[in-house]
C-alpha positions in Angstrom: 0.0 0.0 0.0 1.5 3.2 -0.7 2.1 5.8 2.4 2.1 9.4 2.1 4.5 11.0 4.9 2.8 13.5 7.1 6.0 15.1 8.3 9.6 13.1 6.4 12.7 15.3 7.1 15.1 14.9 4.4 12.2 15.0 1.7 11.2 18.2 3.2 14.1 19.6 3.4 15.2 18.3 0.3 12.6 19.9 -1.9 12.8 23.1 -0.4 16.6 23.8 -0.5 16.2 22.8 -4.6 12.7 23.8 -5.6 12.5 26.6 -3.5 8.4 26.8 -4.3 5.8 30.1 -3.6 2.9 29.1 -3.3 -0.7 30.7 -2.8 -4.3 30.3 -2.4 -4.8 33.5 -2.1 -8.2 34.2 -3.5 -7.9 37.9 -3.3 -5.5 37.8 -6.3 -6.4 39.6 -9.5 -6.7 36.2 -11.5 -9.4 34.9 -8.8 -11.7 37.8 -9.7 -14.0 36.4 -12.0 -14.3 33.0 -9.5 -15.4 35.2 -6.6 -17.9 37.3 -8.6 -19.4 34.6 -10.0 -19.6 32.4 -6.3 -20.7 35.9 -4.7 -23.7 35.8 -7.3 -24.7 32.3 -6.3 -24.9 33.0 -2.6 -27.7 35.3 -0.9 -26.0 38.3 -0.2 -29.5 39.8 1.6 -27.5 40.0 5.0 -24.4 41.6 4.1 -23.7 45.0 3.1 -21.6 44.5 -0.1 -19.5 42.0 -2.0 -16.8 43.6 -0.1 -18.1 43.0 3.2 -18.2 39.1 1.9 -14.8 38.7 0.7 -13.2 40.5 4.0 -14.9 38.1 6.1 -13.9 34.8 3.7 -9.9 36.5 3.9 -10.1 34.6 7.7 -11.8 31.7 6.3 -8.8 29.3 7.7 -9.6 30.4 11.3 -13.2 29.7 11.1 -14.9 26.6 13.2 -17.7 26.5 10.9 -18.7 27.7 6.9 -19.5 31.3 8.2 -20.8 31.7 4.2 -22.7 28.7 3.3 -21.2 26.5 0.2 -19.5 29.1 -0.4 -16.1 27.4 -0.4 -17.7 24.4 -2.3 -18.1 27.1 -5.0 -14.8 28.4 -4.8 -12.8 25.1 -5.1 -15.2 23.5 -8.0 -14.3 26.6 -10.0 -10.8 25.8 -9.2 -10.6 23.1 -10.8 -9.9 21.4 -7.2 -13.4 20.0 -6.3 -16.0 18.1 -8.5 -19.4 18.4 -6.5 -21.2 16.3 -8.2 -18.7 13.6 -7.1 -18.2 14.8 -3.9 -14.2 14.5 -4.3 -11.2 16.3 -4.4 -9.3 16.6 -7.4 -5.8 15.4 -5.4 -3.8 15.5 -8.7 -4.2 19.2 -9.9 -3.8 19.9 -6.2 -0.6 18.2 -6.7 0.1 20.2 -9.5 -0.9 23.2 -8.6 -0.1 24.0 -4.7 2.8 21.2 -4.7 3.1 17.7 -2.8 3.4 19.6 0.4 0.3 21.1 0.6 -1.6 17.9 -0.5 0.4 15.9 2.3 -0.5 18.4 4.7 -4.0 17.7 4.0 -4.6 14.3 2.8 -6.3 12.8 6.2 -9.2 16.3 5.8 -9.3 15.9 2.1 -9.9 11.8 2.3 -12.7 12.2 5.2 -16.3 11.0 4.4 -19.2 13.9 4.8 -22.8 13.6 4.1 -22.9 17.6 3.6 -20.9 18.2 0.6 -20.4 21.7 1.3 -18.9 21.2 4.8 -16.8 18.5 3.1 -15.2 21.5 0.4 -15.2 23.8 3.7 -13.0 21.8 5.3 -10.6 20.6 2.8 -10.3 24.3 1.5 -10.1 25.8 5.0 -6.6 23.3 5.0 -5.5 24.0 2.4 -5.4 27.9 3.3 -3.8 26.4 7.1 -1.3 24.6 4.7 -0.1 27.6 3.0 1.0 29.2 6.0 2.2 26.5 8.7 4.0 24.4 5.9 6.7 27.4 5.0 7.2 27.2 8.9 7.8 24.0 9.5 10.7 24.1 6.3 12.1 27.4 8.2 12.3 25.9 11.4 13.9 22.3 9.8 16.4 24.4 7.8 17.3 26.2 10.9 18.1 22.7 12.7 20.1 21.9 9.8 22.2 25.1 9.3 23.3 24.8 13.5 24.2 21.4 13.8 26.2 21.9 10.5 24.4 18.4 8.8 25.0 17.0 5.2 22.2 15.5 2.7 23.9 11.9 3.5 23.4 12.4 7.2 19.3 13.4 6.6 19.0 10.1 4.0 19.3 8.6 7.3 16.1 9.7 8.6 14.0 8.4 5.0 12.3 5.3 7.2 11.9 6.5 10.1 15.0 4.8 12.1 14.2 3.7 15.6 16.7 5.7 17.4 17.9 9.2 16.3 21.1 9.1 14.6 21.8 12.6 14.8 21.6 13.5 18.6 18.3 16.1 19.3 17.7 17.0 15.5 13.9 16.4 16.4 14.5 18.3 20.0 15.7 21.0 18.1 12.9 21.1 15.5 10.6 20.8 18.2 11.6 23.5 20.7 11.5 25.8 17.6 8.1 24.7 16.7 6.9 25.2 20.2 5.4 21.7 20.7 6.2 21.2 24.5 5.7 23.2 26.8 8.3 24.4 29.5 7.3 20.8 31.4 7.6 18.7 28.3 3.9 18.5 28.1 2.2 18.4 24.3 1.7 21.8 22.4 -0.9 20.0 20.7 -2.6 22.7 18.7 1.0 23.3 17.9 1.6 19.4 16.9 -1.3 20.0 14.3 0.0 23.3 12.5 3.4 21.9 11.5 2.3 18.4 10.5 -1.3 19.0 9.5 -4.7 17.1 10.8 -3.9 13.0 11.3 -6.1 10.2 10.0 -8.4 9.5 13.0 -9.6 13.0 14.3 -11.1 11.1 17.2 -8.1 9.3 18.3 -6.5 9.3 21.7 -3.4 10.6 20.7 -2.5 10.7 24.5 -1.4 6.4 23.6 1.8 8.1 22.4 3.4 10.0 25.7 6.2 8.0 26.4 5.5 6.7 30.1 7.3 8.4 33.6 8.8 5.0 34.2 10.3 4.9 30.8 11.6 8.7 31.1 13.2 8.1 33.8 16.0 6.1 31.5 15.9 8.2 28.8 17.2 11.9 28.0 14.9 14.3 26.7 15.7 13.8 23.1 14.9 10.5 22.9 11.4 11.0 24.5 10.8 13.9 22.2 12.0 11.4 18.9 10.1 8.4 20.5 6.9 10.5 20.5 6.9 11.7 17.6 7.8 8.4 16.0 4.5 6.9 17.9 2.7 10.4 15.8 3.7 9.3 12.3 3.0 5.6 12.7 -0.1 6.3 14.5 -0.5 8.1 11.2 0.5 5.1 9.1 3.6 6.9 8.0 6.3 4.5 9.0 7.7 0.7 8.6 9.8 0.7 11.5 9.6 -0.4 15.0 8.4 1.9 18.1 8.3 1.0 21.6 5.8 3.3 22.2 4.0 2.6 19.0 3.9 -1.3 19.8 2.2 -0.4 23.5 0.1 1.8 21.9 -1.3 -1.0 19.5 -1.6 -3.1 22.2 -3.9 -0.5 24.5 -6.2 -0.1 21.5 -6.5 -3.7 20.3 -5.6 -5.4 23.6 -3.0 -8.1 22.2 
């Protein structure tokens, strides 16, 4: 079965330091014009003040909870080319294409999900999408960093490519992680945090509390190869890895008992 990585070091890493890529959703842009006059016209406008009013309030679209403007994103991504409604499906190639393999990883697990309401279902793929475009650039800053200080070569991150078991360049994820802000001062999860640099995981209901290494097991292990540990348990919760995890193999056996 093929596996999409949610968060993979070196490929990230890779493809920014040679592509180098821009890219935008921006819907305000002058080439989106004719797309938001034309989903403007199909929406009822009777409680706001002008099409102005409309597109300031769909600017914050990716911090919304709920479609604030019904269907209204389910309009915007058909015209895109990104969404086929009658399907009720995302077009994942041309979003491929067009935002780059990034943005679709970052997404994958919202644009996959099952939803009666096909506008909710465009809502919340688009609303990603938008979240994409600005934690993604982020989470290459803050890996670059990591790589720049502790002075590491391309052979060095080929190492990481399957996920080893143990870290075999000492607190590259630490360092990652204290830049990305996902622990708090007592090593607790940042978990919003977690979520804006690798994007939403498979199973939105899942207890991802399974993957906190235990205090017994701390006790014998620096703080590096906690933080590593964990977030080895994240990506294979995730279905993102081959290898083995401590944590990950506990974890399996809490929700399956064996």
């Amino acid at each position: 079965m093929r596996k999409f990585f949610l968060f993979t070091i070196i490929l990230h890493i890779y493809l920014y330091l040679i592509v180098k890529q821009v890219l935008s959703i921006s819907l305000e842009e002058a080439h989106n014009s004719e797309i938001l006059r034309k989903c403007f016209e199909e929406i009822d406008q009777s409680q706001y003040n002008s099409s102005e009013v409309l597109l300031d309030k769909f600017k914050n679209y990716a911090y919304w909870s709920h479609e604030e403007i019904p269907c209204f994103a389910r309009c915007i991504a058909s015209e895109k080319g990104w969404f086929d409604i009658d399907l009720s499906r995302w077009n994942k190639q041309r979003i491929v294409d067009e935002l780059g393999a990034n943005m679709y990883n970052y997404c994958r697990f919202e644009l996959n999900r099952a939803f009666k309401n096909v506008c909710s279902f465009a809502f919340k793929g688009l609303r990603c999408l938008k979240q994409a475009e600005m934690n993604v650039i982020i989470t290459h800053n803050n890996l670059l960093e990591c790589v720049k200080e502790k002075s590491i070569s391309m052979d060095q991150l080929l190492e990481y490519y399957h996920f080893p078991q143990l870290e075999h360049i000492p607190c590259l994820f630490k360092c990652f992680a204290d830049k990305s802000h996902l622990y708090t001062v007592d090593h607790d999860w940042n978990v919003l945090n977690w979520l804006k640099a690798f994007g939403p995981i498979r199973n939105e209901n899942a207890d991802i509390s399974i993957c906190r290494v235990n205090a017994n097991e701390r006790e014998k292990m620096d703080i590096c190869a906690i933080m590593y540990e964990e977030y080895n348990c994240w990506e294979r919760l995730n279905y993102n890895t081959d290898g083995i995890s401590v944590t990950y193999k506990k974890a399996l056996k809490k929700i399956f008992n064996f």
